[in-house]
N, C-alpha and C positions, 0 to 999 in steps of 0.2 A: 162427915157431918150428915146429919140427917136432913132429908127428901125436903123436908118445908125448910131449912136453915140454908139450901143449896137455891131453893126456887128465891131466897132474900137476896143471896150474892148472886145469883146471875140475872134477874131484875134492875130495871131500873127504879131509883129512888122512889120509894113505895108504891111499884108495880112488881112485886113479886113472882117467877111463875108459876105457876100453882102445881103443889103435890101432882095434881092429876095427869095434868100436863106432861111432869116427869113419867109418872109410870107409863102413858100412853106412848111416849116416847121409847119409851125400856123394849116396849109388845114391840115396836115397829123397828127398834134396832138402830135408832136414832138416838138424837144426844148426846150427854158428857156421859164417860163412860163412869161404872158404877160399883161395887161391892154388893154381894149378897152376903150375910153372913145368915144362916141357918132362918133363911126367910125374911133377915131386917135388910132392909138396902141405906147402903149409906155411899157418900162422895168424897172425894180425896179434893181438896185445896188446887191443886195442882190439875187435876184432869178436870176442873172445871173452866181452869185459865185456859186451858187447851182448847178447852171446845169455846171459849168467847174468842182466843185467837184465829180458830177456822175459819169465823163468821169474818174476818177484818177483809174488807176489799182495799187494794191501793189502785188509787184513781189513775196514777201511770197507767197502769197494766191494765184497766177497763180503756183508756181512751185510742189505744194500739190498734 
């Protein structure tokens, strides 16, 4: 999917995060990982679950 259809689904219900956001993320080697294809970037379904899975803390394992 494309950059702004990725910042929809990884947002919260019309907090979107912004193209910019993403590409900033790209330079710093941060984020859901991404496709180049001859200059377009686009995201895969699936590597975007990934990086909102990274984010998930379980409260066990913080109160240890």
């Amino acid at each position: 999917m494309l950059p702004v259809d990725a910042g929809k689904y990884l947002g919260p219900d019309g907090h979107p995060v912004p193209p910019n956001t993403l590409q900033w993320w790209r330079t710093k080697g941060k984020g859901p990982k991404y496709i180049n294809r001859g200059g377009r970037i686009f995201y895969r379904q699936c590597d975007l679950d990934e990086f909102i899975e990274s984010g998930v803390t379980d409260p066990k394992a913080v109160a240890r």
